[in-house]
GUVEX-163827 format. One record per atom (N, C-alpha, C, O, CB): x, y, z. Coordinates in steps of 0.001 Angstrom, whole numbers, plus 500000, padded with zeros to 6 digits. Each point is the difference from the previous one (the first is absolute). Glycine has a CB too. Example, Ala and Ser with C-alpha at 12.3 -4.5 7.8 and 13.67 -1.06 7.14 Angstrom:
# residues 2
513190494310507800 499110501190500000 500900501200500000 501036499981500665 497072498846500581 501542502223498034 500820501190500060 499230501090500730 500509501108500169 500675498264497686 
//
This chain:
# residues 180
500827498822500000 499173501178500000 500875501246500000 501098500105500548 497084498644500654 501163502188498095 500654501336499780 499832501190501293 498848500313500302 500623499083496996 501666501240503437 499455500812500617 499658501661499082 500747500608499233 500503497708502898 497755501930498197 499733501503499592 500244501186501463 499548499896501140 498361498960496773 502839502064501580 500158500843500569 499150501500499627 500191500787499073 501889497628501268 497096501610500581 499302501818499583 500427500583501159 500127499412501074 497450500355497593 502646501388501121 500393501396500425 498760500264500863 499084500360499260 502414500531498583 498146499067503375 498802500920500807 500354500893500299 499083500746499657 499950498025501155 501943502030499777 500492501210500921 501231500079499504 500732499015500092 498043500746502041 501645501332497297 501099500602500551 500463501376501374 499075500362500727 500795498591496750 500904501396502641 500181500686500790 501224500606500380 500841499406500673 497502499527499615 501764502046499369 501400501180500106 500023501198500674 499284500962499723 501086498412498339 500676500566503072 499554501421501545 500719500840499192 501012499691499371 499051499384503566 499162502458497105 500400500373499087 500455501365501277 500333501156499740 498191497492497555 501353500786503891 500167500535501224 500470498751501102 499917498773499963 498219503226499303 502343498884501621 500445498794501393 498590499624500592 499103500841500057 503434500351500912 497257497159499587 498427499965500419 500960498573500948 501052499365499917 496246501711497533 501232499052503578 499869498826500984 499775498453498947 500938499247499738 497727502678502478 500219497909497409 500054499264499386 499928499942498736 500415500946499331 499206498660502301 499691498966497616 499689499746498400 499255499263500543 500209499435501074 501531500763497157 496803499675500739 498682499004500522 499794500367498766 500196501033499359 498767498847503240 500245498223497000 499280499865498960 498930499567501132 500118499363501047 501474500103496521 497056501292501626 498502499617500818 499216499569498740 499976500557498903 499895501362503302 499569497094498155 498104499445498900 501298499523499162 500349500620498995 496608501558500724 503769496638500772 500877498956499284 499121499081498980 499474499176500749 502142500760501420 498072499862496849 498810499242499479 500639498634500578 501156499804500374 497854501662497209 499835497601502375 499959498630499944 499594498957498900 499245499033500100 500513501809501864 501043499683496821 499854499419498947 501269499546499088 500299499825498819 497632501402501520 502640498692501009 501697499561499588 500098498177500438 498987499402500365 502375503614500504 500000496291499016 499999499371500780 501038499927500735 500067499152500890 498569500131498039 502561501772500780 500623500396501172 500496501379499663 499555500629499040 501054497011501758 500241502780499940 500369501402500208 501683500293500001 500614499102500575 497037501041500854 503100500821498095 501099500022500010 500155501630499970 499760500699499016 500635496781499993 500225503160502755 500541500985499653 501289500705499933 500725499599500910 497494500113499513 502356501206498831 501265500093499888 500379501865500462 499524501102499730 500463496444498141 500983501977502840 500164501411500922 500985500416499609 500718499131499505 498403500463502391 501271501389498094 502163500757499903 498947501793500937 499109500849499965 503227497941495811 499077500467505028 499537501036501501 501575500672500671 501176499924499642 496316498071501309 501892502569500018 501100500819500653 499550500510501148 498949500570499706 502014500017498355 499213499514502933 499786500805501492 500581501191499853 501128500060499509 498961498075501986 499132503172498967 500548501028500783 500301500030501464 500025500993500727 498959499875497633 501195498129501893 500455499343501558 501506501029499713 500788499719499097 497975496879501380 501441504625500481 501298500621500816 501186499137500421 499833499253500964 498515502183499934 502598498582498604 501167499356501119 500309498333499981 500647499418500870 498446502570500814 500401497490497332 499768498380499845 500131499849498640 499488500772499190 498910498737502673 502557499106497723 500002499738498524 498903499066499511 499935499656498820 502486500690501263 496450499127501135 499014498648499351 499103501106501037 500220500964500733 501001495629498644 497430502418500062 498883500050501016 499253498887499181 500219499605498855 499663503113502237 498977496809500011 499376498781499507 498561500316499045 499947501187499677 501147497566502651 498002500602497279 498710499923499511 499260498744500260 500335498824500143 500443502660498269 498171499125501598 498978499242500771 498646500342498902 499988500964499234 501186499340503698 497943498882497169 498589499962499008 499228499438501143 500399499220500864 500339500239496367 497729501239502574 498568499634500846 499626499794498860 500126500679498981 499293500565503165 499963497491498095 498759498970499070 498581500915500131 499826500613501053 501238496527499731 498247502921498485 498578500538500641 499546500605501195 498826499945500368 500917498609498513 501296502108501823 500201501207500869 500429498970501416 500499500456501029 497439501764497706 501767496451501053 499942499451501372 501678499825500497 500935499527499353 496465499072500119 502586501924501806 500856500499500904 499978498788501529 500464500095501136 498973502830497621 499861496110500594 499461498881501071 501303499020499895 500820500377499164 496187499718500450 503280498852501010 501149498928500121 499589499253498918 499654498936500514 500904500910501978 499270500069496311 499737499544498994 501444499556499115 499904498999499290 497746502409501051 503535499249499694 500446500222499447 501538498971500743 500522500128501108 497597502272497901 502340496355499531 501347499609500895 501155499719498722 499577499818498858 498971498787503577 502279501384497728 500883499612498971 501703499664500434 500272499709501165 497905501832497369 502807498531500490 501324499948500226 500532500298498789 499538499890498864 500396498618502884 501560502055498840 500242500686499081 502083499768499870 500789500277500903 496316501567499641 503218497650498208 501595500056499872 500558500986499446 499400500410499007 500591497629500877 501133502606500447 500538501017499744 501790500320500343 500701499843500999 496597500615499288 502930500008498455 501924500190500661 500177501170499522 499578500324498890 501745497378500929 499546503343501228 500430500949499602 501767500313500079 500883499222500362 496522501266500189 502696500700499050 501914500541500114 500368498055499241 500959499934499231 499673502499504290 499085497084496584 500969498712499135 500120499284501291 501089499960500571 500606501200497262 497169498229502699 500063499768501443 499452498250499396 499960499686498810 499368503317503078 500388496288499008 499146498856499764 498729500310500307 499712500810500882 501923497735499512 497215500607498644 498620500367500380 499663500020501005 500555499143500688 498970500301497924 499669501245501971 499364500131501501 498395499654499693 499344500604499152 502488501522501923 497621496732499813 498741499440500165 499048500815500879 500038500058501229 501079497814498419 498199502622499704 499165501017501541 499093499818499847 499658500605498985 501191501141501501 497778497306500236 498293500050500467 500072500908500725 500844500506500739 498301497383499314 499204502380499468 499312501261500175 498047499525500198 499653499267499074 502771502301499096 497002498592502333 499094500079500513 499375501336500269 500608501060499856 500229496972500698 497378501822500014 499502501115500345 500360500950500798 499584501157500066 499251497709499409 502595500163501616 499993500640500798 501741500389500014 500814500217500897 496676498738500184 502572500994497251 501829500760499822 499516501422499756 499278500746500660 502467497184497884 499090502244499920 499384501683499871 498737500479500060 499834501063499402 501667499037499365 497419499364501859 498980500527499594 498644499098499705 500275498800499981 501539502744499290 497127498673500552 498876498886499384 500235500489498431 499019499871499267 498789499854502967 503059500669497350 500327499982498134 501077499193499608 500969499971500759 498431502358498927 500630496934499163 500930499248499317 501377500868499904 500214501024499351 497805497709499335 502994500396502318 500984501337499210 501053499369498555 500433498860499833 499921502528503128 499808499803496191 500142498847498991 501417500605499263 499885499621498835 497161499563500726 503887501368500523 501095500188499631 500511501233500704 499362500608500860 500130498158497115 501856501593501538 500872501040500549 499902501421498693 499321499966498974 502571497804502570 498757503055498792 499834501626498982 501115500830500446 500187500380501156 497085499884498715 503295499930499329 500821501157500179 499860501194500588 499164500559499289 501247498554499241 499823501464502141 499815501207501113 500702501158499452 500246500002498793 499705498503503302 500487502721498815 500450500751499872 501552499849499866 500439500274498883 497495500465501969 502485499080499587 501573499668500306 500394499430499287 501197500223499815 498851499743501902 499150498650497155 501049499247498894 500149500659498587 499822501215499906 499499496574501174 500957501561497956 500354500551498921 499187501080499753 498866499854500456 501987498234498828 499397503170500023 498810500765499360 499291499913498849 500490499908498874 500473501195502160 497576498933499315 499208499638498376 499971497743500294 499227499392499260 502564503715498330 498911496196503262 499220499192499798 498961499394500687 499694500110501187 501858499930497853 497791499113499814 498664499489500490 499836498554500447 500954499377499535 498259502260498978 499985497554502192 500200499117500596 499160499023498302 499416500533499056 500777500564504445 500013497850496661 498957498617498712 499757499091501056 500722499363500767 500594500428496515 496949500375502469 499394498779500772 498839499843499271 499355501028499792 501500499300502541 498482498013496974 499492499890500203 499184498831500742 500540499139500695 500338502477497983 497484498497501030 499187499349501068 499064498970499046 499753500042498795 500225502209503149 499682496975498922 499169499089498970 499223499172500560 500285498879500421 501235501141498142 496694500938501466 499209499120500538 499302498838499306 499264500063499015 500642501768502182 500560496810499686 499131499069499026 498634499804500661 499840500129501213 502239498534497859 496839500987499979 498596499587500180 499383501086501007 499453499578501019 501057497756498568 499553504077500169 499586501056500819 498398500009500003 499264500727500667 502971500624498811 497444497727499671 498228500685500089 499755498828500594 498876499968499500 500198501626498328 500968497323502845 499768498633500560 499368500671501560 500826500446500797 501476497739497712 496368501840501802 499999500155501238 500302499359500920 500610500592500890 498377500265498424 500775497954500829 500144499226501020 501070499164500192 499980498927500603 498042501302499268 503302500517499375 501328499417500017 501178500843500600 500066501178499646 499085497646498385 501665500752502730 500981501101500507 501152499810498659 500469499063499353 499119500748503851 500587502347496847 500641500074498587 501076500047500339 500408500532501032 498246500449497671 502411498083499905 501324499986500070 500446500942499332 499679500039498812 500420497968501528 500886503173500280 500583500624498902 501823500339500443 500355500564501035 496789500586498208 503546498462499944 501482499945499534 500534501858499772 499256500926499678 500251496128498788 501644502996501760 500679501432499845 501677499528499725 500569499194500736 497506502389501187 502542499031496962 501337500368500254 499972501534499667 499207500772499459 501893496817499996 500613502517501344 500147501528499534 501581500188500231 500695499191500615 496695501835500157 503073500168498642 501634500191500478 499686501802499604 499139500650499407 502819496393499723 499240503199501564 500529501315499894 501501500048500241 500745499453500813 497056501387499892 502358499955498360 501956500317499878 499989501076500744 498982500572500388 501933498798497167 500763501104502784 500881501204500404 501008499644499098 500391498834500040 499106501698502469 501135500450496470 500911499598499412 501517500243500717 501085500283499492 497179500014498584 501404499509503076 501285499986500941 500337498672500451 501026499684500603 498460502505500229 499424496954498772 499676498867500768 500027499401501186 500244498814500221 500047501228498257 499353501132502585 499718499756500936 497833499972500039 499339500382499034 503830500699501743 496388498546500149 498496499733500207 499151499426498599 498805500273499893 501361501790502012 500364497324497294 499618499627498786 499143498343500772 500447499010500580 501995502553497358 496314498852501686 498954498688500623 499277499381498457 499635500571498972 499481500840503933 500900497145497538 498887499214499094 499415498879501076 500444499501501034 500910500773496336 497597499604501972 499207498875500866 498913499861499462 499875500444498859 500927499930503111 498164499020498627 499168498635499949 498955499816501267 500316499574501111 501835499289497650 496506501565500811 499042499568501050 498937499211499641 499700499971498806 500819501851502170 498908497589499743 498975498707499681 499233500554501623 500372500219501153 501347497082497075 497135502733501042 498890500858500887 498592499314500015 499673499124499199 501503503139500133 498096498186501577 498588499433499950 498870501038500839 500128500666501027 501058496689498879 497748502461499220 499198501428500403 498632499061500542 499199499543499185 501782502782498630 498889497477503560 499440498649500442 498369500528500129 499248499216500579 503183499581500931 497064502306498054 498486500111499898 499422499516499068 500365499990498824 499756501607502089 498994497993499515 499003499162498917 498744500234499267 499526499475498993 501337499322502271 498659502305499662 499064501204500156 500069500296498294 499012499355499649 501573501797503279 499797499238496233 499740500725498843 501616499422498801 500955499297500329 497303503277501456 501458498056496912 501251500155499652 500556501102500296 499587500704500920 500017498015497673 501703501672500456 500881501172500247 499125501087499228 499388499803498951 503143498917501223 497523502297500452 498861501289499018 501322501587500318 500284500950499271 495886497882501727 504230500847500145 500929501278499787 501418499507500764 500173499035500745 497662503039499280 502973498799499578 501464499810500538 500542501540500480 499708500949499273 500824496811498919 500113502431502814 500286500803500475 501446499718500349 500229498998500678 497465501550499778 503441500329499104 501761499866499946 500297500894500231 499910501079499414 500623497715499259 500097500758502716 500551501408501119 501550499839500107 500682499598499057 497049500474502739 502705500225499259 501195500212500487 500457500196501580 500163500937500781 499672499853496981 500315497200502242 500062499875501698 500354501094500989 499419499993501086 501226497937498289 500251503009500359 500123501158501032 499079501334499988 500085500956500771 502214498199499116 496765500652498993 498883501359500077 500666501106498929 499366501003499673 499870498732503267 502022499997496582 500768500937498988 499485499760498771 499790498851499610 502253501197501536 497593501502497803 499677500186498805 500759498557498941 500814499086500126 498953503971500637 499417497465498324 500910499455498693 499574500844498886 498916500417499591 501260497058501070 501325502659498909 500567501622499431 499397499775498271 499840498930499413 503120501565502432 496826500725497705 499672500197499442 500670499098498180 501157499590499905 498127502478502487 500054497862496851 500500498742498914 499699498560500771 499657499256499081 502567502283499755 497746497878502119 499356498914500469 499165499656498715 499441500876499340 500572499749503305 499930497663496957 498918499225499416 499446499293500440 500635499323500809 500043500860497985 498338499578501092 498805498382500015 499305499976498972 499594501063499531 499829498776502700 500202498662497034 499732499243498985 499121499468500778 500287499721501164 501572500026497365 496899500022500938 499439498547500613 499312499573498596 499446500644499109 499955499893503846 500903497984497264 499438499504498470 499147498963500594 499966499696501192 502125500667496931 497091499023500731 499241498832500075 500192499160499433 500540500281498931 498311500591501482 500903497667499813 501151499411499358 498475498751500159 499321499610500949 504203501515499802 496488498562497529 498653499030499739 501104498363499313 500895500123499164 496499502556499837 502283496273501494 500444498534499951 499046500101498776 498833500071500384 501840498598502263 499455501360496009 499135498887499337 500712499846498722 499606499182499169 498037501341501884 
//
């Protein structure tokens, strides 16, 4: 089977903002794939994290794990739960203030079987970001699960675990992605 990819949302800060949200996600996909290139206005720090709310819920719904190596280090294994960063998925690292200038973080996301109500959704993330100094240069790998059963996915909300902007030129893609 062929995947088809359509375009639902794009999205370009054409200003510094708290978040990016796609809302009234249709359910006429059969999965979802979104693609980010980001950056923190986080002060004084070369990373900061990101995090996504499923359909606003902020409840213990939310568990995953996540591999990751940075500076040329060995991967580091880190679970995360409702009760790590937050009741939101956290789902890769971003370049901050302090690392290279002008770069942007590559992540994307990939929800499978998002319109399934009564199934807890699996969705996958990689991402990396350089310093061409090569120091704080991260890639990694999360395998996640969005354990409500209550509805499918209808909106996404992509913040920035410490409450810091994301600067202006920031992207999000969200596509739909039909199996037939």
């Amino acid at each position: 089977m062929a995947n088809t990819f359509t375009l639902i949302e794009a999205k370009t800060l054409t200003s510094n903002a708290a978040s990016i949200e796609f809302t009234s996600i249709p359910q006429t996909y059969t999965d979802l794939k979104l693609v980010l290139s980001l950056r923190s206005a986080r002060s004084g720090s070369t990373r900061d994290d990101l995090k996504i709310t499923i359909n606003s819920d902020t409840g213990s719904n939310y568990s995953g794990k996540r591999l990751f190596a940075s500076d040329g280090t060995n991967a580091t294994s880190q679970g995360f739960t409702s009760t790590g960063p937050g009741s939101q998925l956290f789902l890769s690292a971003v370049p901050a203030s302090t690392a290279t200038s002008n770069t942007f973080s590559n992540t994307e996301v990939y929800f499978s079987n998002y319109t399934i109500v009564a199934n807890i959704k699996s969705i996958s993330c990689d991402f990396t970001y350089e310093n061409n100094d090569n120091s704080n240069n991260i890639t990694g790998f999360s395998a996640m699960q969005f354990n409500n059963t209550s509805s499918g996915i209808t909106t996404l909300k992509i913040e920035i675990i410490s409450a810091n902007d994301f600067v202006q030129y920031s992207t999000a893609y969200l596509y739909g992605i039909s199996n037939s």
